[in-house]
C-alpha positions in Angstrom: -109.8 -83.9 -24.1 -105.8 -83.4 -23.1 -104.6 -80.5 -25.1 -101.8 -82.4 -26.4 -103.9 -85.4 -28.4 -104.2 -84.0 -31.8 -107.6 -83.5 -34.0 -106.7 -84.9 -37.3 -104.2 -87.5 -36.9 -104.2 -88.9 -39.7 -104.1 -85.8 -41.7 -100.6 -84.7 -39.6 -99.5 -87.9 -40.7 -99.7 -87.5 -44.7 -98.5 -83.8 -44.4 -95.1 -85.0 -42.9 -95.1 -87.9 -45.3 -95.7 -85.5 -48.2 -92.9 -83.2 -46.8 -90.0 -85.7 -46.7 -90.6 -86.6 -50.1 -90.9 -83.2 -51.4 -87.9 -82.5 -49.6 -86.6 -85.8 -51.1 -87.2 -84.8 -54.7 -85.8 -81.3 -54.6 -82.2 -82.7 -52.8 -81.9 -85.5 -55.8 -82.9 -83.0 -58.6 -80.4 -80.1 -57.0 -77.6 -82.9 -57.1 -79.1 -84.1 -60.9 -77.9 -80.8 -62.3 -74.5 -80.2 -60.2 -73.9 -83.5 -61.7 -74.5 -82.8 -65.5 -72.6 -79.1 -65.2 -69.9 -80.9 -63.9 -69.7 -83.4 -67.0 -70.5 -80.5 -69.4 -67.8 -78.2 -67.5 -65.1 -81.2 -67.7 -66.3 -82.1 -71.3 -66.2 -78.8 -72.3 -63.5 -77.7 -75.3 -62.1 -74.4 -76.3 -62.6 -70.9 -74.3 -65.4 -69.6 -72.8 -68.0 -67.5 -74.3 -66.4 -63.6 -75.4 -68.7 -60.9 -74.4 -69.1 -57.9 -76.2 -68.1 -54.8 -75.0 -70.0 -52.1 -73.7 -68.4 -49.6 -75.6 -65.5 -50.3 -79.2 -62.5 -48.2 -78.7 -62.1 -45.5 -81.8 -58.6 -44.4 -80.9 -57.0 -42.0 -82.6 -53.6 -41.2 -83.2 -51.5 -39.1 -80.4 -50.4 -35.9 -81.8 -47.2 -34.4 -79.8 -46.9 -30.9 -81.6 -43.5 -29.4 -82.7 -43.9 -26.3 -81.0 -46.4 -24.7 -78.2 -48.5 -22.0 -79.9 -46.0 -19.1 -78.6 -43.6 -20.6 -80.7 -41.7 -22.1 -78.2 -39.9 -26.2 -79.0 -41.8 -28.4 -77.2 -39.4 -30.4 -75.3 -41.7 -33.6 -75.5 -41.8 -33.7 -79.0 -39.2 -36.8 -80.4 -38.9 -36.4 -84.0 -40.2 -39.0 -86.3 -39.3 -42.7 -86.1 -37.0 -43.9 -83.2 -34.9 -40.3 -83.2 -34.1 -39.4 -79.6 -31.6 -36.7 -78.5 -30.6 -38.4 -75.1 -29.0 -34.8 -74.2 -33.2 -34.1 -73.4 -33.4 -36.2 -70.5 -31.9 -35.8 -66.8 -28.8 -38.4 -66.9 -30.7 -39.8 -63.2 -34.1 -40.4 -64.7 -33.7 -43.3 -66.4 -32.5 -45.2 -63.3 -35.1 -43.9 -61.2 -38.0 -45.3 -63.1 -35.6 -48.7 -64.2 -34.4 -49.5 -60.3 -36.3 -46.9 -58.2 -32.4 -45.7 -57.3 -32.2 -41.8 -56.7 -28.6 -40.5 -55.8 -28.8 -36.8 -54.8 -25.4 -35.9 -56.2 -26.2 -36.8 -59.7 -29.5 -35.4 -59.2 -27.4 -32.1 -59.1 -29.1 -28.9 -60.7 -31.9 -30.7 -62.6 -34.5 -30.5 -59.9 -34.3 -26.7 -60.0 -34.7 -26.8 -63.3 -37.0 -28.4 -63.8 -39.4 -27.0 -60.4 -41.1 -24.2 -62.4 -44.7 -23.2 -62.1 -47.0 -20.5 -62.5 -50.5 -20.0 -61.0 -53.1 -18.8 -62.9 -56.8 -17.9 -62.1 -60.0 -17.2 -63.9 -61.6 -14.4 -62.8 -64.9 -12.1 -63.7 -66.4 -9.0 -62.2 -70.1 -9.8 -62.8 -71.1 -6.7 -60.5 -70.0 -4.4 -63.2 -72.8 -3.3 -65.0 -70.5 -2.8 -68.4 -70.5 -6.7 -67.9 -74.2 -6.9 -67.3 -75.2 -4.8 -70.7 -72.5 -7.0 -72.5 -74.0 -10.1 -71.3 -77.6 -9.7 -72.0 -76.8 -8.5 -75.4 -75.3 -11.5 -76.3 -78.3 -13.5 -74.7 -80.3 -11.9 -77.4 -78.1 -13.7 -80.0 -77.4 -17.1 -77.9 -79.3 -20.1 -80.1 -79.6 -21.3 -76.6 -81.7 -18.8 -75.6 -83.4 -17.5 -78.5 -84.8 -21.0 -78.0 -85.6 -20.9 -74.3 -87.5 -17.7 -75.3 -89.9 -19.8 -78.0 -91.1 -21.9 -75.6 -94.5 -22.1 -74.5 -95.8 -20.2 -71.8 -96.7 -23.8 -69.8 -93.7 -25.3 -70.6 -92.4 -27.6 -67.7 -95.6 -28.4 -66.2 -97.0 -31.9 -65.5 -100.2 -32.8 -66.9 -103.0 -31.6 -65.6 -103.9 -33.4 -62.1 -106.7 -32.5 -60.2 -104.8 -31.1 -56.9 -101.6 -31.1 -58.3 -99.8 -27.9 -58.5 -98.5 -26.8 -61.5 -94.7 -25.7 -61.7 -93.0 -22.7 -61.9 -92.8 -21.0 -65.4 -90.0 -21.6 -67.4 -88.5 -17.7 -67.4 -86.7 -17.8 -70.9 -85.3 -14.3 -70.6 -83.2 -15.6 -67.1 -80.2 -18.1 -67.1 -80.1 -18.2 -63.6 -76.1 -18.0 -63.1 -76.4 -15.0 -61.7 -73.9 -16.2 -58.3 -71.7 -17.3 -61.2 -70.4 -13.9 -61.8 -71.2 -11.7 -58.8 -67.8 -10.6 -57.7 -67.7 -11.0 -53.5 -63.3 -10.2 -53.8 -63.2 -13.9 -53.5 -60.0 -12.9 -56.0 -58.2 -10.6 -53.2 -58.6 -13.5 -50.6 -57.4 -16.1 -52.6 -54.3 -14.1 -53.8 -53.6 -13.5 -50.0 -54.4 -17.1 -49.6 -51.2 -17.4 -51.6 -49.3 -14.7 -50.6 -49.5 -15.9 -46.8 -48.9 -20.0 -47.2 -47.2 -20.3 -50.8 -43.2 -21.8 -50.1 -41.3 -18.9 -51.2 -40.1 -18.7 -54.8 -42.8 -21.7 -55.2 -44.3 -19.9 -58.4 -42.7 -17.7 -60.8 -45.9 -15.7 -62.1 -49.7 -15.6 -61.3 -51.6 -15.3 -64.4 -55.4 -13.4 -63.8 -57.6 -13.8 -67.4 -60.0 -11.4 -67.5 -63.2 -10.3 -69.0 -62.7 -7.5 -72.0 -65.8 -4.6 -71.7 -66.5 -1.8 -73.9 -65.8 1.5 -71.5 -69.3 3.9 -71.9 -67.2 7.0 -71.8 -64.9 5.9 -74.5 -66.1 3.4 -76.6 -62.9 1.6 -76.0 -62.4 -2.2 -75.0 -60.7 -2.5 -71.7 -59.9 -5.6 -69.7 -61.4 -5.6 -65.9 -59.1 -4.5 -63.3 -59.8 -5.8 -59.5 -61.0 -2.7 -57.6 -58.7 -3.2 -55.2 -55.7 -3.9 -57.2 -52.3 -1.3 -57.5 -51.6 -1.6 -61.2 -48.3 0.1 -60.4 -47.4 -2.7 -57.5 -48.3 -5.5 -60.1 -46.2 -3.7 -63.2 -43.4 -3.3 -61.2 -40.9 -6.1 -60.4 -39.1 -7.4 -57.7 -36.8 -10.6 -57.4 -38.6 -11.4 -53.8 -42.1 -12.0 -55.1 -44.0 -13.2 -58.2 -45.1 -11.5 -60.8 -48.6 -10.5 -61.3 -50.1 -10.7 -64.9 -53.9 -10.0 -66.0 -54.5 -11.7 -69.1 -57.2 -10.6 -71.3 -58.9 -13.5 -73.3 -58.3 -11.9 -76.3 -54.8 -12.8 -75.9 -55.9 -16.9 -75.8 -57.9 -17.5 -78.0 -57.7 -19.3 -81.3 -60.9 -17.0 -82.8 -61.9 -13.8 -81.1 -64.0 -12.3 -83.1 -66.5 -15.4 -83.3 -66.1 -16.7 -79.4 -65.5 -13.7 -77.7 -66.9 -12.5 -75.3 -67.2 -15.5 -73.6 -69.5 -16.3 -69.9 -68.5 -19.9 -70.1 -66.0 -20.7 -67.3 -65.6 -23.9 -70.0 -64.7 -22.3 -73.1 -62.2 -20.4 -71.3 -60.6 -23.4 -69.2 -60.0 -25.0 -72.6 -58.0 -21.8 -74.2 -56.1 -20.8 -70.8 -52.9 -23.2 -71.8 -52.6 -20.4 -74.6 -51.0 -17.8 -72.2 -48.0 -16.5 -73.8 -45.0 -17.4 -71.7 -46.7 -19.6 -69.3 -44.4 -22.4 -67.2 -45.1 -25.9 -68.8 -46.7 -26.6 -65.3 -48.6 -24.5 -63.9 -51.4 -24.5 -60.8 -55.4 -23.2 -62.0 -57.5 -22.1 -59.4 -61.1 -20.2 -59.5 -61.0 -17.0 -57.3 -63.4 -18.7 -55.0 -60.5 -21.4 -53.8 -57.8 -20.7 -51.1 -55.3 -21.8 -49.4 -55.2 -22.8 -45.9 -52.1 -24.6 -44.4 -48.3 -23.6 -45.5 -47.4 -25.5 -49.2 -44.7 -26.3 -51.1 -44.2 -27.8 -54.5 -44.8 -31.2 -53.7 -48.0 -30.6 -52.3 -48.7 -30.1 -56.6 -46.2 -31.7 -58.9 -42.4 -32.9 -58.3 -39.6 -34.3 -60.6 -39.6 -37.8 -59.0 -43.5 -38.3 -58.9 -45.2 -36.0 -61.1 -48.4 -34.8 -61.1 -50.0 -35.1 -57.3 -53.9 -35.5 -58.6 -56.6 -34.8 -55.7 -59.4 -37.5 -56.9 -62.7 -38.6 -55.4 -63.0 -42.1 -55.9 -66.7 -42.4 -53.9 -67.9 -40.2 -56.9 -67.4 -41.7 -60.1 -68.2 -40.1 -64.0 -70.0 -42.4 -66.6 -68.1 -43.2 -69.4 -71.6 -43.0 -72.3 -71.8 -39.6 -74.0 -74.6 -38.0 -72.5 -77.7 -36.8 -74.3 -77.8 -33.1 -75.5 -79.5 -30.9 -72.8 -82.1 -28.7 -73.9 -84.6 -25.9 -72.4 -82.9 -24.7 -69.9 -79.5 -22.2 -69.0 -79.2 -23.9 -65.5 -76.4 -26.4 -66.1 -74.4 -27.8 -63.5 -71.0 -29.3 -64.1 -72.3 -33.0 -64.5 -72.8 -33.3 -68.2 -69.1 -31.4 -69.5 -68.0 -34.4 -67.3 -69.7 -37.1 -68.8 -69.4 -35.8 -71.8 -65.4 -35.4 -71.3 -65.2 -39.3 -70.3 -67.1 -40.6 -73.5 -64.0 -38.6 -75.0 -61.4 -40.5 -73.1 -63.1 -44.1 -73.1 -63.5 -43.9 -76.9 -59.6 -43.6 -76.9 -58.8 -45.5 -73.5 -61.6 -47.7 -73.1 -65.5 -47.0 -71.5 -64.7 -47.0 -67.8 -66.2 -45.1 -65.1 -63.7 -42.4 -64.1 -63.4 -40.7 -60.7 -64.2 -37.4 -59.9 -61.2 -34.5 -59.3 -61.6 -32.6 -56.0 -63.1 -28.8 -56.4 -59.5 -27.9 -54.8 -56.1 -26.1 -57.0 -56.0 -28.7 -60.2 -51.8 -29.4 -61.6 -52.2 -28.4 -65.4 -49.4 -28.8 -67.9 -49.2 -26.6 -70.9 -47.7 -29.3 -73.2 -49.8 -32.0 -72.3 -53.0 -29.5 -73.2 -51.6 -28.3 -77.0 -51.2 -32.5 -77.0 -54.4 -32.9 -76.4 -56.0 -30.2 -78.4 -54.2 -31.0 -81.4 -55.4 -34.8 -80.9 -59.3 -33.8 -80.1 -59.3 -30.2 -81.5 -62.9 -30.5 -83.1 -63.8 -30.9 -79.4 -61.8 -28.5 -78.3 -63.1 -25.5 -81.1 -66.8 -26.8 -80.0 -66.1 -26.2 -76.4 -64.6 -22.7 -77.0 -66.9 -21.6 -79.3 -70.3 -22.0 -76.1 -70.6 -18.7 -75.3 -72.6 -19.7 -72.8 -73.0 -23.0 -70.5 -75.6 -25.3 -71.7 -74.8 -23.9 -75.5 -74.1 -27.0 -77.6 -76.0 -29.3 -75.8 -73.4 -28.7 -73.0 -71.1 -30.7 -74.6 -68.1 -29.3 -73.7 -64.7 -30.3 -72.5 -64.0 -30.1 -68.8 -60.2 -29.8 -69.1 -58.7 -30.1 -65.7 -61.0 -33.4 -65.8 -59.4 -34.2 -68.4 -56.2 -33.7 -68.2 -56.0 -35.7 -65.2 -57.3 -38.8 -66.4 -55.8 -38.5 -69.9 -52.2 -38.6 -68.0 -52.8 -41.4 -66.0 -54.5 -43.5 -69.0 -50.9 -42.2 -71.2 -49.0 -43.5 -68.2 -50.8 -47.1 -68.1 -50.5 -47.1 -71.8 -46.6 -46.3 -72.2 -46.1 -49.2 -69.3 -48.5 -51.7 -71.2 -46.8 -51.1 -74.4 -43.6 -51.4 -73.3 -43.8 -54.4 -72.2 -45.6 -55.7 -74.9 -43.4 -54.0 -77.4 -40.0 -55.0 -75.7 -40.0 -57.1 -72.8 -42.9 -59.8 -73.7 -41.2 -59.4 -77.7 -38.2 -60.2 -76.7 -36.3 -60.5 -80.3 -38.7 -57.6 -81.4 -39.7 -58.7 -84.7 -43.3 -57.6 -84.1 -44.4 -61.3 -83.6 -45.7 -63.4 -80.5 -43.5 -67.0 -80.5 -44.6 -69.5 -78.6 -41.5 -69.1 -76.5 -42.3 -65.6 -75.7 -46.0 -66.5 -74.7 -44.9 -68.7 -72.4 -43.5 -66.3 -70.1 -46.3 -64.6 -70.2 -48.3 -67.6 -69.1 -45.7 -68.9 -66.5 -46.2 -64.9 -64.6 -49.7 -65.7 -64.7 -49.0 -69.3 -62.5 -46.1 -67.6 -60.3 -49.1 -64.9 -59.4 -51.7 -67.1 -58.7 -49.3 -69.4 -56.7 -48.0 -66.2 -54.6 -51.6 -65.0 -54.2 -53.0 -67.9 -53.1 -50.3 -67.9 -50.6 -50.8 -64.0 -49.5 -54.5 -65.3 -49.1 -53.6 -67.4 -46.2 -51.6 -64.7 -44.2 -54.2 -61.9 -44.2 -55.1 -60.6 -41.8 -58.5 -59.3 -41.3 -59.4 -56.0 -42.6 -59.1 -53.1 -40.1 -55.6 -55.2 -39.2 -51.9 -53.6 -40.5 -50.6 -55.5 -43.6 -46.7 -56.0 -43.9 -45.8 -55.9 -47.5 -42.6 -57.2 -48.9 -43.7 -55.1 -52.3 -41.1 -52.4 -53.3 -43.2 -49.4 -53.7 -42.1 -46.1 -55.3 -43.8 -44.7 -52.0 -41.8 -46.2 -49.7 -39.6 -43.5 -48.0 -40.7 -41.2 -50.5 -40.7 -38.3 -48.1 -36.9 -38.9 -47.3 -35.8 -39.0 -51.1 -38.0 -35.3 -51.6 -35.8 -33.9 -48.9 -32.3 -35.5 -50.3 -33.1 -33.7 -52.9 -33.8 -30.0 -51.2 -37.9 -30.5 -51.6 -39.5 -29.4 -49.4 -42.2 -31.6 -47.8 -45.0 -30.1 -46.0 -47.0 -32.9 -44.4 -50.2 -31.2 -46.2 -50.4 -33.8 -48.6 -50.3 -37.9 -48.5 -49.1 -39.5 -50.8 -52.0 -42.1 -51.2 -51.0 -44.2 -54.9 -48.7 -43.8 -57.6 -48.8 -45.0 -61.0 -45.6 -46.1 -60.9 -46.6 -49.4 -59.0 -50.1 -49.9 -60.8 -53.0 -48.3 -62.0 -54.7 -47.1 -59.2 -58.9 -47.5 -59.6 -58.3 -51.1 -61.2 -61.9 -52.4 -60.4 -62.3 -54.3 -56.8 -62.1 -57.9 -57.4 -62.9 -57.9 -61.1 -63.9 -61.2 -62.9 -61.9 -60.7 -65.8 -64.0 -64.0 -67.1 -66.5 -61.5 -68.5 -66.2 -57.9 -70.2 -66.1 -54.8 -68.4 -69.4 -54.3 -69.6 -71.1 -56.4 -66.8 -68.4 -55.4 -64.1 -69.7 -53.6 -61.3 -68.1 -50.0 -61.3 -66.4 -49.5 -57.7 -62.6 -48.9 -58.0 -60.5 -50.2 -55.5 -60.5 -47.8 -52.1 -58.8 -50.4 -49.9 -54.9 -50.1 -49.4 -52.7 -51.7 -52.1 -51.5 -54.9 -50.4 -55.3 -56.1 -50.5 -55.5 -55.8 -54.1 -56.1 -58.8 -56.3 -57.3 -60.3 -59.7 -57.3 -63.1 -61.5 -56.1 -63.0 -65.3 -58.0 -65.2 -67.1 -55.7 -65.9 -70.5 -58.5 -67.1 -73.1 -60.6 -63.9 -72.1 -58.0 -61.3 -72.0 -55.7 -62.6 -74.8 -57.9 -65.5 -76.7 -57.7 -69.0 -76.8 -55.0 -69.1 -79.6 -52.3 -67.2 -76.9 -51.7 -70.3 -75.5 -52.3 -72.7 -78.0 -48.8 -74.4 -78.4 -49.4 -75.3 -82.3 -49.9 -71.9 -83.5 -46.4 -70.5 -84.4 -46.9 -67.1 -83.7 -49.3 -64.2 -83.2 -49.5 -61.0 -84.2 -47.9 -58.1 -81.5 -49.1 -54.9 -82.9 -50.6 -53.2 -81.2 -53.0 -51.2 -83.6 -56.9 -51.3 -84.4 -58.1 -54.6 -83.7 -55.1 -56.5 -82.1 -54.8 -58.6 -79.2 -53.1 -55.6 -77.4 -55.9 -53.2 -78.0 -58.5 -55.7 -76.7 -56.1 -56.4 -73.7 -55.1 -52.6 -73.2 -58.2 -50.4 -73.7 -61.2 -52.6 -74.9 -62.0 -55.1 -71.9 -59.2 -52.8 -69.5 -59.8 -54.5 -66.2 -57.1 -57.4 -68.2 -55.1 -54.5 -68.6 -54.9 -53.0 -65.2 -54.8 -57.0 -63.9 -51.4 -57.3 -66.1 -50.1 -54.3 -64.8 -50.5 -55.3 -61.7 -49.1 -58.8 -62.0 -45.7 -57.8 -63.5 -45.4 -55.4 -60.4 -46.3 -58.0 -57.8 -44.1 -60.9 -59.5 -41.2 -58.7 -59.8 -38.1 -59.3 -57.5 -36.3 -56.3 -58.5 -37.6 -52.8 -57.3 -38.8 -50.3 -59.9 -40.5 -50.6 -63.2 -37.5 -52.4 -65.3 -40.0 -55.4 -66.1 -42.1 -53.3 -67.9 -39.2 -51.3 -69.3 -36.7 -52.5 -72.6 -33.8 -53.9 -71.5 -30.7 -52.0 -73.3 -31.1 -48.7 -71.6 -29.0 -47.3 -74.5 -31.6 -47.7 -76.8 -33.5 -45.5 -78.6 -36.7 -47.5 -77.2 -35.7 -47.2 -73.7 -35.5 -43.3 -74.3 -38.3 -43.0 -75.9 -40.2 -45.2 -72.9 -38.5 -43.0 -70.5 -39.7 -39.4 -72.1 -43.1 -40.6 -71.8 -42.9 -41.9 -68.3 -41.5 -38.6 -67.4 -44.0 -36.6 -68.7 -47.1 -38.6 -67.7 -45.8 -39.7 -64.6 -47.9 -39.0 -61.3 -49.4 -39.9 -57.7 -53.0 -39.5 -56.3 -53.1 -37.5 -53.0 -54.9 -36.7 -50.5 -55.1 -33.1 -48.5 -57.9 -32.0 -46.0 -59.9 -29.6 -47.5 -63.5 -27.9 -47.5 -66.3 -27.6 -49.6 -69.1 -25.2 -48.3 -72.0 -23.2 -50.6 -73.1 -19.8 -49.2 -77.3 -19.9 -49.3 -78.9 -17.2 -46.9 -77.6 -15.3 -44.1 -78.1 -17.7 -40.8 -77.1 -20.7 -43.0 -73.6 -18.8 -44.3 -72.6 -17.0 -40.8 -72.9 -20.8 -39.3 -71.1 -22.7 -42.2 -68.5 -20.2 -42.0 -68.4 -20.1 -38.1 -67.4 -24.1 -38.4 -64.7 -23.3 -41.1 -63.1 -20.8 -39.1 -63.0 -23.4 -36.7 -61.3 -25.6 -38.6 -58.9 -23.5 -39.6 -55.7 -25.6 -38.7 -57.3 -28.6 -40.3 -57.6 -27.7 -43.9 -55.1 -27.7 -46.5 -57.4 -26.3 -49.3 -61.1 -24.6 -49.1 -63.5 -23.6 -51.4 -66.3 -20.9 -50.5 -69.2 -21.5 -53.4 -71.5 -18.8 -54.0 -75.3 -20.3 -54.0 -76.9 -17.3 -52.7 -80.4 -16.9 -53.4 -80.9 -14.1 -55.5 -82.4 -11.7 -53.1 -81.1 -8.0 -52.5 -81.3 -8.6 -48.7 -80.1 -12.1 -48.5 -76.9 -11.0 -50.9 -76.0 -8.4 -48.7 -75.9 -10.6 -45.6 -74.2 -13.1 -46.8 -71.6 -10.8 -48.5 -71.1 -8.9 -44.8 -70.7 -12.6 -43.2 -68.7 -13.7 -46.0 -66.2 -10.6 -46.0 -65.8 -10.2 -42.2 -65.0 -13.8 -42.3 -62.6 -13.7 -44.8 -61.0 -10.7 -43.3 -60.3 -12.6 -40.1 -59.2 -15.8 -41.9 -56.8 -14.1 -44.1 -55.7 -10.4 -42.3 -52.3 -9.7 -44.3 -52.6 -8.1 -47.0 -50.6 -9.2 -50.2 -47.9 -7.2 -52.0 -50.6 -6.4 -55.2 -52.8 -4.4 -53.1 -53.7 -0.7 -52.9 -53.1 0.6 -49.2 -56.0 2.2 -47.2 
């Protein structure tokens, strides 16, 4: 028989018959249903279905203290109603943010005014045994561990499988953050750190809070002194360097005698803005952070673009409040964080935020007694965790914080003014049908321009020309007109000023953040897009030409809250629009129109204070384990020594009396080497 003459015939022949028609039915049922969604799409009335959102804003109402708790006025405090003193601001501020216009000469004196900081640093000698005694003392009292202590002996372990092998012991009488307060003179380095690449005259005082102990010989409460400090080098004054002040925390906070002492690095980040005296701005710093490359002011906060904010956008914080932990003292820095975002997205809507670099963190003293006195149940909850975990560890992580509360201000004084007073026009707190047309002919002119941009891309990897007048555009040039110093350490990566930067990539705003996925945008500006989608965003009414007008408060419940906090991918997507559609450079389409009003002031303040730019500076991250693992991590950072801006050496060591003192010899004849010149607050040898 030839190979090729088949066996069953006739059974080949009804399998390919059977085939085509299968393939037959499934082609005219596929075009069946295209068919009937299309006649129920163009059938279709009225706006698409609402989802709910993840997570209802509860906002709460902003509260800008008087005066800071030394008594000083705050200057960002207005008055009550629509007061302004327009004496407050610079007289080259408002054009700046209006036209992006900056002219030196009328600049004047105000930038030296106004470029002010102090450092300040947290700092703890756990190697002192006075600190030791103290501490376990106050374990005996800790709920926390009073708890861990009740727990069963076989706590922890699986159930019992025949092979498996059981866990360690929980060992209730141990928190295990020993490396948290052994002292390695991470604190000397870091000052020298400073000391050696500092621009001179870049900070008026460094601020050390310290630990208070009771002294064995006198019964006495002292505050810790650096072994290697000259108390008469850091009393003493001099107009050519900083002055050095230790700060016991009995000066900060609100209620010694219940809180204190405290071995929460927490609970003391949320009381530090209470030192008396302190520069509105100031840099914070643990002792185990240094610098590495020469830096000047704009490396950390300027006039012109505020606050420079080192973020992590490939790690990224849930915005649901995490449940309490319990049974154990080992608590990373995880939960304070998630716990700090379900703070922030009940007041600016539930969106994952992006992690802050482990590097120097910009703080503002203002901006902190604002936040406390808006949150200060969480604020007297965090302080009062003697120790980590205490609570639940539901604490505040303030520097966190801070940074994402003044970017969400920032976004919210640019959504409200334009809501308020350029999409209001006549301002009578109502949305004409007039005025909601504009709104809806930007939404056309974007689409129509995007669609266009679309066609000219090139592909990624490829250089983008933008026609889009950017704040950042020859930013370095206008720093130096106006004698600051730019260092090259840091890039200015995205500014506020032009949009919010970690709007989601390519967000369907035809559905609520709640099903979005949760990447921010990494890719360069001029890539951005979205598409605002009216009925979602604003409701079907907003353009609805036989409704006479709509309400444009923006309080609990409004159009503007949904828009601006609830479902915020609209929010960010508006933001972005008016920016891209605008012809003229600078923010004066989001901005009132009379800049002699008391609105445009007021719009102004709050741009000024909560104005800033994400950057970007090289900088380490290394954990010292064991001895061969530390002398080779720190080998490669030495290394790289005219690479990074910033590094932080981590103390992970495992707690072994040999493996401590090898990696303390590695760590000190490296940081010896790396940093050789001693600073001015030293005791000579």
């Amino acid at each position: 028989m030839a190979a090729s003459t088949p066996i069953y015939p006739q059974r080949r022949h009804t399998y390919h018959g059977i085939r085509r028609h299968f393939k037959g039915i499934i082609i005219g049922v596929l075009l069946l249903c295209l068919t009937v969604n299309l006649i129920i799409y163009l059938a279709a009335e009225g706006p698409p279905v609402i989802l709910e959102p993840a997570e209802p804003v509860q906002r709460r109402a902003i509260i800008v203290p008087t005066h800071l708790r030394d008594g000083r006025p705050n200057k960002y405090f207005t008055g009550t109603g629509d007061r302004e003193k327009e004496e407050d601001l610079p007289s080259w501020i408002g054009e700046w943010f209006q036209y992006q216009r900056l002219n030196p000469s009328q600049v004047g004196d105000d930038i030296g005014l106004e470029t002010v900081m102090d450092l300040v640093y947290t700092w703890v000698n756990g190697s002192e045994p006075e600190l030791h005694d103290m501490k376990e003392q106050f374990k005996e009292r800790s709920p926390m561990f009073r708890a861990l202590k009740d727990l069963p002996d076989d706590f922890g372990r699986p159930n019992k499988v025949p092979g498996a092998r059981p866990r360690q012991k929980v060992n209730s009488g141990d928190d295990s953050t020993t490396n948290r307060f052994r002292d390695l003179n991470e604190l000397k380095y870091s000052i020298r750190s400073v000391a050696a690449y500092a621009q001179p005259g870049m900070f008026r005082k460094i601020h050390i809070l310290r630990t208070e102990v009771v002294d064995p010989e006198s019964g006495q409460t002292r505050g810790q002194v650096p072994q290697w400090m000259d108390l008469d080098k850091v009393s003493s004054s001099s107009p050519n360097r900083e002055v050095v002040e230790l700060v016991s925390h009995s000066k900060i906070y609100d209620n010694v005698v219940d809180n204190l002492p405290s071995f929460n690095s927490l609970s003391i980040e949320s009381q530090m803005h209470h030192i008396p005296g302190m520069a509105d701005i100031f840099v914070y710093l643990n002792d185990d952070v240094f610098f590495g490359k020469p830096l000047s002011i704009a490396d950390f906060w300027t006039p012109l673009y505020g606050f420079v904010l080192h973020m992590d956008p490939l790690s990224r914080v849930q915005p649901w409040q995490p449940k309490p932990v319990e049974h154990t003292a080992e608590i990373a820095e995880w939960p304070s964080l998630q716990y700090t975002n379900s703070v922030l997205s009940k007041q600016f809507g539930a969106r994952h935020r992006v992690y802050i670099a482990h590097i120097p963190h910009i703080l503002s003293v203002s901006i902190l007694e604002e936040m406390q006195a808006t949150w200060p149940e969480e604020f007297v909850k965090t302080s009062s965790h003697r120790f980590r975990g205490e609570g639940g560890a539901h604490d505040l992580q303030v520097s966190f914080m801070l940074a994402h509360y003044v970017m969400e201000r920032f976004r919210e004084t640019q959504l409200t003014s334009y809501w308020r007073y350029r999409l209001d026009r006549n301002q009578d707190g109502k949305l004409d049908w007039e005025e909601r047309q504009q709104l809806i002919r930007m939404v056309d002119q974007y689409d129509i321009m995007q669609q266009e941009k679309q066609k000219n891309m090139p592909p990624p990897g490829q250089p983008v020309n933008s026609t889009f007048p950017s704040f950042l555009k020859q930013h370095v040039e206008r720093l130096e007109s106006v004698d600051l110093l730019w260092t090259n350490e840091t890039r200015y990566a995205l500014t506020g000023m032009d949009e919010y930067p970690f709007m989601l990539s390519y967000g369907n705003l035809k559905k609520s953040s709640k099903y979005q996925e949760i990447s921010p945008y990494l890719i360069p500006q001029v890539r951005r897009k979205c598409k605002f989608e009216l009925d979602f965003c604003l409701g079907a009414d907003f353009r609805n030409s036989s409704i006479g007008t709509l309400d444009a408060s923006t309080g609990k419940g409004s159009i503007f809250e949904r828009l601006a906090f609830t479902e915020f991918h609209c929010g960010d997507c508006l933001l972005h629009m008016v920016r891209q559609t605008s012809e003229i450079p600078g923010m004066s389409a989001l901005m009132p129109e009379d800049w002699t009003s008391p609105q445009f002031r007021a719009v102004v303040r709050d741009l000024r204070k909560y104005n800033y730019v994400i950057g970007q500076s090289q900088f380490s991250f290394l954990q010292l384990r064991n001895g061969v693992q530390a002398q080779h991590s720190l080998a490669r950072l030495m290394e790289e020594r005219d690479k990074k801006t910033f590094f932080c050496v981590n103390d992970d060591i495992q707690d072994h009396r040999l493996i401590v003192e090898r990696v303390k010899s590695a760590f000190s004849e490296f940081l010896e080497v790396r940093l050789p010149v001693a600073s001015p607050w030293e005791k000579e040898e």
